[in-house]
Legacy VTK file of the C-alpha trace (Angstrom):
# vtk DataFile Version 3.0
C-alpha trace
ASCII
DATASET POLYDATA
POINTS 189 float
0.000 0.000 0.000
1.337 3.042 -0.516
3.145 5.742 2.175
0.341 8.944 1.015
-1.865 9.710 3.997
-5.517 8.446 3.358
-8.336 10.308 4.763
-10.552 8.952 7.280
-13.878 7.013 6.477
-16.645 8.350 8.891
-16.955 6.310 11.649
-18.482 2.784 10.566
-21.557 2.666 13.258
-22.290 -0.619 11.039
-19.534 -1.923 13.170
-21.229 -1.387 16.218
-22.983 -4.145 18.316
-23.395 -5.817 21.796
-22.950 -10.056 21.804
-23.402 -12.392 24.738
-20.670 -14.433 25.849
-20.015 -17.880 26.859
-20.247 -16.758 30.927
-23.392 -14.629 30.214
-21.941 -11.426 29.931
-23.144 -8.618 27.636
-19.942 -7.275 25.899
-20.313 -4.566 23.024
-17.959 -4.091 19.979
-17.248 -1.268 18.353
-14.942 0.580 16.242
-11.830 2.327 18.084
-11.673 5.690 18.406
-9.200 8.473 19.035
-9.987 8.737 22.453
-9.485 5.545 23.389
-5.838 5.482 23.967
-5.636 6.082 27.498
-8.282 2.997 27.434
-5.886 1.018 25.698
-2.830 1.540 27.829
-5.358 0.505 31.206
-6.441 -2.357 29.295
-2.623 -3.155 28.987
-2.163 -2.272 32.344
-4.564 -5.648 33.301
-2.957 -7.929 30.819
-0.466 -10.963 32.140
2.907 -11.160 30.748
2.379 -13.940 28.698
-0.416 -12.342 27.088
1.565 -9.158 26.344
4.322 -11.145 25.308
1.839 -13.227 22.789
0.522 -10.146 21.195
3.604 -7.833 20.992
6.578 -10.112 21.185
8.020 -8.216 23.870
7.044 -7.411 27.462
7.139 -3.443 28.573
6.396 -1.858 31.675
3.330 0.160 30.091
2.240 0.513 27.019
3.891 4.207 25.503
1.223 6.341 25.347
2.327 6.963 21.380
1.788 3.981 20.893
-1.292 3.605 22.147
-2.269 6.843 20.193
-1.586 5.532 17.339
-3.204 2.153 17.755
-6.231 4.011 18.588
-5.756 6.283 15.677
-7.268 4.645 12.367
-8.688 5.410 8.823
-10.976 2.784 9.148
-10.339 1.358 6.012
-6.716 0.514 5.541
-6.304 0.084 9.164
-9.400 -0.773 11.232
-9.570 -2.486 14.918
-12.442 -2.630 16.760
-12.701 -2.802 20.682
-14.491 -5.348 22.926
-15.844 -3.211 26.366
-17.521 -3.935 28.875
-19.479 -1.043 31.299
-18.329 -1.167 35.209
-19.086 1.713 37.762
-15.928 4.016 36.655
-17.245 3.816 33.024
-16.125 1.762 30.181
-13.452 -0.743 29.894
-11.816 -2.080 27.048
-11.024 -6.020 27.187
-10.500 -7.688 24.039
-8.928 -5.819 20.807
-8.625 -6.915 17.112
-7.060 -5.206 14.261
-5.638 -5.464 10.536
-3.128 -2.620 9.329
-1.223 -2.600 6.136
1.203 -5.475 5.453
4.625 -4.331 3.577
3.478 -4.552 -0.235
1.210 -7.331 -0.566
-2.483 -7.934 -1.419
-2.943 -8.881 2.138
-3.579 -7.156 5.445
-2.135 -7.886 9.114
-3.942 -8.850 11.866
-3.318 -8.695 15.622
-5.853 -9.619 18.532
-5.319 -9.531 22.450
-8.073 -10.594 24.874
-7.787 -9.771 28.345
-6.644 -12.419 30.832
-9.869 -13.144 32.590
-12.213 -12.847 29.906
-10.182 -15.165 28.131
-11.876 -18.762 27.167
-15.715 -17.153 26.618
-15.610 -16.496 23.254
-14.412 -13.502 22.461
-11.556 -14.393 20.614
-13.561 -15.898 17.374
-15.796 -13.407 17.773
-13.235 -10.561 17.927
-11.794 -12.561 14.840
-15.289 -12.403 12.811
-15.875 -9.585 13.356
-12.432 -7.820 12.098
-12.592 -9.857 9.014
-16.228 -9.270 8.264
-15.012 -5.502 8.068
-11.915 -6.186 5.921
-13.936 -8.039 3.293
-16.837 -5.179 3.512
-13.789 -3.087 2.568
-12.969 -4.991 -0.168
-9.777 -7.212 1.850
-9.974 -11.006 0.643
-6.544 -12.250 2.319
-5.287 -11.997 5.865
-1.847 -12.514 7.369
-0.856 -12.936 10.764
2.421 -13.472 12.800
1.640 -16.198 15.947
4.638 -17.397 18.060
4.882 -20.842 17.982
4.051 -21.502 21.669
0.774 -19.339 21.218
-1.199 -22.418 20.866
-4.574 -20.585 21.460
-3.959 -18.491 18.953
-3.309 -21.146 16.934
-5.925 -22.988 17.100
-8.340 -20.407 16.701
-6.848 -19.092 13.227
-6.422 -22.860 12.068
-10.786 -23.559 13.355
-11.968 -20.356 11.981
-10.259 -19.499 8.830
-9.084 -21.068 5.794
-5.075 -21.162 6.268
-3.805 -21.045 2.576
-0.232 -21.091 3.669
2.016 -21.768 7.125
5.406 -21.166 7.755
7.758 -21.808 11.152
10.664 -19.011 10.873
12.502 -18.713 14.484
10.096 -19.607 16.754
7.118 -17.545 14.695
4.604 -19.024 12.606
3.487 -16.782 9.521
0.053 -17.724 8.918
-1.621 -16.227 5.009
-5.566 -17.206 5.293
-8.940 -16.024 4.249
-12.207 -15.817 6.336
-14.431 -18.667 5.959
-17.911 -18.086 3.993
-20.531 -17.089 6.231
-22.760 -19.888 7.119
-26.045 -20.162 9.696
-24.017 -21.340 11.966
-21.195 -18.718 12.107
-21.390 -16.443 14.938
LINES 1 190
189 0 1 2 3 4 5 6 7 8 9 10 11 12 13 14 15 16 17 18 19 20 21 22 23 24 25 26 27 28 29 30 31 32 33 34 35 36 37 38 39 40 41 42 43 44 45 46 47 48 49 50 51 52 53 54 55 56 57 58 59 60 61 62 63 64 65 66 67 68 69 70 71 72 73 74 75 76 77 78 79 80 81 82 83 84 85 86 87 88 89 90 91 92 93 94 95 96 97 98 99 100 101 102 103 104 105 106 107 108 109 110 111 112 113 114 115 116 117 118 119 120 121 122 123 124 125 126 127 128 129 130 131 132 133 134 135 136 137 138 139 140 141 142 143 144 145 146 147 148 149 150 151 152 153 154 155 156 157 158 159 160 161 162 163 164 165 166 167 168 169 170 171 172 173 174 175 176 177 178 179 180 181 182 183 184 185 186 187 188
């Protein structure tokens, strides 16, 4: 894809929704916004350090608040995540996250998901993973790549149950996984 900014797509309210988890709980999804960064670094904040060391390959204090400005920052179109939250008395709290971004110059886009610890195991991850390619095919993405380390065997799994892995490669300790999303059938979620 190329380096020229592209402007923002309004907000995709499309996106939006609230599903019911495996231990009863009402989550909702939406798209990420802007102001969501400070969300993002608490939601870091409550991750273990396996799970932060699943989804970034590395394990830091916090995460940078740059960072998490610009993972909250998105055209929705060439780069799109969308936020799992749940409501508790201080307000709203992010707990699962899935994304795609640009991948370096192929047809394909990159995806990334992290679940919070103790929501973990109810769902959210396929649904997290539906939902983020639903909204890359809607925007016209047909192949997906992600980068799983070989000991994430959740991670594994899930990608291998719920998509259609056209190619998989083991390159120090880091599978590179190139799949589609599987048609939509009654029973998907």
């Amino acid at each position: 894809m190329a380096d020229t900014p592209v402007a923002a797509a309004p907000y995709p309210r499309e996106l939006e929704r609230m599903v019911r988890l495996a231990n009863d709980a009402l989550v909702r999804l939406r798209p990420i916004r802007p102001d969501d960064a400070p969300r993002l670094i608490a939601a870091y904040g409550r991750l273990s350090q396996l799970s932060v060391y699943h989804r970034f390959f590395t394990v830091m204090k916090r995460l940078p608040p740059d960072w998490a400005q610009v993972f909250a920052t998105v055209d929705f179109r060439h780069r799109l995540a969308i936020v799992a939250e749940r409501d508790t008395p201080t307000g709203s709290e992010i707990i699962g996250v899935g994304r795609y971004e640009p991948s370096d110059g192929e047809d394909a886009v990159e995806v990334a998901f992290v679940v919070e610890d103790g929501w973990q195991g109810f769902g959210l991850g396929p649904i997290l993973l539906d939902a983020v390619l639903r909204a890359g095919e809607a925007r016209g993405i047909q192949r997906f790549r992600a980068y799983v380390l070989a000991d994430n065997s959740r991670m594994l799994k899930l990608l291998d149950r719920h998509t259609d892995v056209v190619e998989r490669r083991l390159e120090d300790g880091v599978v590179a996984l190139l799949f589609r999303a599987r048609p939509v059938t009654a029973a998907s979620p």
